[in-house]
C-alpha beads as a LAMMPS data file, in Angstrom:
LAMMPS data file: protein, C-alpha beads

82 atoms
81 bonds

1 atom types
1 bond types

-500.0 500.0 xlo xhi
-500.0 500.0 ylo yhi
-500.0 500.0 zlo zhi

Masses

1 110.0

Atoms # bond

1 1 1 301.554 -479.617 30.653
2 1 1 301.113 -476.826 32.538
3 1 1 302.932 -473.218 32.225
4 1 1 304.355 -472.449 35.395
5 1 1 302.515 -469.120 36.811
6 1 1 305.446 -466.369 36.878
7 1 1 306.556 -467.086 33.594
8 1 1 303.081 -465.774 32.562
9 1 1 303.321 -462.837 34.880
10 1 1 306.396 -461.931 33.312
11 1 1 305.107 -462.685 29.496
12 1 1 302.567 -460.431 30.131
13 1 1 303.955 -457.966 32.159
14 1 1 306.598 -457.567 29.236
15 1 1 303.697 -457.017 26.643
16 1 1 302.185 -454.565 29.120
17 1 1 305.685 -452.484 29.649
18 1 1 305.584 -452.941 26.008
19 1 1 302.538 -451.450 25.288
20 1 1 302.906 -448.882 27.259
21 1 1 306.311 -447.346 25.510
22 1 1 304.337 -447.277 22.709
23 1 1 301.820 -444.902 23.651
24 1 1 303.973 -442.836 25.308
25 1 1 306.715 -443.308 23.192
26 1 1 309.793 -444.675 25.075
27 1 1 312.708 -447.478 24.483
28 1 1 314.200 -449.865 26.808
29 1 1 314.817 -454.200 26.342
30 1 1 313.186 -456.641 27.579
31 1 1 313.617 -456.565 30.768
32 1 1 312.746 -452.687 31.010
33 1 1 309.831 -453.553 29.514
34 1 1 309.204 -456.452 32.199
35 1 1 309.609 -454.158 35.241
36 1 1 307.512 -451.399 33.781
37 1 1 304.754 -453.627 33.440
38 1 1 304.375 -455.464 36.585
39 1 1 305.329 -452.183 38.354
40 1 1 302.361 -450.584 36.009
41 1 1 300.135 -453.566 36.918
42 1 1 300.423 -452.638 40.918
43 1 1 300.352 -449.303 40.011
44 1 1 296.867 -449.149 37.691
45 1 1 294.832 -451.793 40.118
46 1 1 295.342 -449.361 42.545
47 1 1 294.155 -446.760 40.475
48 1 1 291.355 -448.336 38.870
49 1 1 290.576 -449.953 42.324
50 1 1 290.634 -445.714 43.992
51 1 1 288.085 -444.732 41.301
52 1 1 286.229 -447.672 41.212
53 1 1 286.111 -448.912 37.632
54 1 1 286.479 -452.660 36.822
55 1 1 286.889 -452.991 33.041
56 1 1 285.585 -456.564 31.078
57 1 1 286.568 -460.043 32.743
58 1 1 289.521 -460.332 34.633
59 1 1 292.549 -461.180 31.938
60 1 1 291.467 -457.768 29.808
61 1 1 291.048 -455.296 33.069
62 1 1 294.765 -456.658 34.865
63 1 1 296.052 -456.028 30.895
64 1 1 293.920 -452.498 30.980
65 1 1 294.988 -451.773 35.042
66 1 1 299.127 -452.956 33.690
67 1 1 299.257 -450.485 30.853
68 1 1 297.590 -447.769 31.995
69 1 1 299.615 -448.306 35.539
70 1 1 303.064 -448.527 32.920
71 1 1 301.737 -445.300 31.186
72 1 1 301.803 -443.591 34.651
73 1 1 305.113 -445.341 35.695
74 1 1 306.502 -443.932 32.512
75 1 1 305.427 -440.461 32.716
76 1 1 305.973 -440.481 36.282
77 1 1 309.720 -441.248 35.796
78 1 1 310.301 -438.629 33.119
79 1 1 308.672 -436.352 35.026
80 1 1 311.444 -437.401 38.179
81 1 1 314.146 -437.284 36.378
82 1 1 313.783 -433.690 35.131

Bonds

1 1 1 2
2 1 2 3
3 1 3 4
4 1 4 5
5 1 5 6
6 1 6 7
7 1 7 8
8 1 8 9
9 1 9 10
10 1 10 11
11 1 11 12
12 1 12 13
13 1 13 14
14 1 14 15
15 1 15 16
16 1 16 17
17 1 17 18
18 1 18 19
19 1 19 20
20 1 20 21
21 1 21 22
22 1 22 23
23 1 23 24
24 1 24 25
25 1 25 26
26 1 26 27
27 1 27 28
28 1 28 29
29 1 29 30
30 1 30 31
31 1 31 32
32 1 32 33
33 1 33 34
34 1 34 35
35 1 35 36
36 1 36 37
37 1 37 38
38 1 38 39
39 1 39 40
40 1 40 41
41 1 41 42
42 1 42 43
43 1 43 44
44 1 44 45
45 1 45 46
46 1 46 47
47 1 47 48
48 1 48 49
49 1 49 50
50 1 50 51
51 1 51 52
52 1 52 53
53 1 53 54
54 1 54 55
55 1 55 56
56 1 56 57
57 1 57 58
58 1 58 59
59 1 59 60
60 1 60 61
61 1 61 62
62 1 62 63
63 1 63 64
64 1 64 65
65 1 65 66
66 1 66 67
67 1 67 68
68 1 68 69
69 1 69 70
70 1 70 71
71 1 71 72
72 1 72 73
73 1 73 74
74 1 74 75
75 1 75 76
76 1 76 77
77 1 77 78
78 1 78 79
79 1 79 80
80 1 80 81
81 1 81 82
């Protein structure tokens, strides 16, 4: 039995989003959490990809590259909304 590939995507972009309202401090559901992190995923490959860094095997730098991306989404929106 396999697990079909965007219900993964979105398991782990949730824990991603997830992760990243913790460090920056933030609430939201589920489904905040969800769109932060695959948002934050696009968003921190790019990054990461711009300054050239590619962190571990792939599963712990698209986690790394989905926080750090949802960190920046985060901020990024506070800052906006201001």
């Amino acid at each position: 039995m396999t697990i079909p590939p965007l219900i993964v995507t979105l398991v782990l972009g949730g824990i991603a989003g997830w992760l990243a309202s913790l460090i920056v401090g933030g609430s939201g559901g589920i489904i905040r959490n969800v769109i932060i992190g695959l948002i934050g995923a696009v968003v921190g490959h790019f990054v990461l990809g711009a300054v050239g860094l590619r962190l571990g095997g792939p599963f712990v730098h698209s986690m790394v590259a989905a926080v750090l991306g949802g960190v920046i989404v985060i901020v990024a929106g506070r800052f906006v909304g201001r």
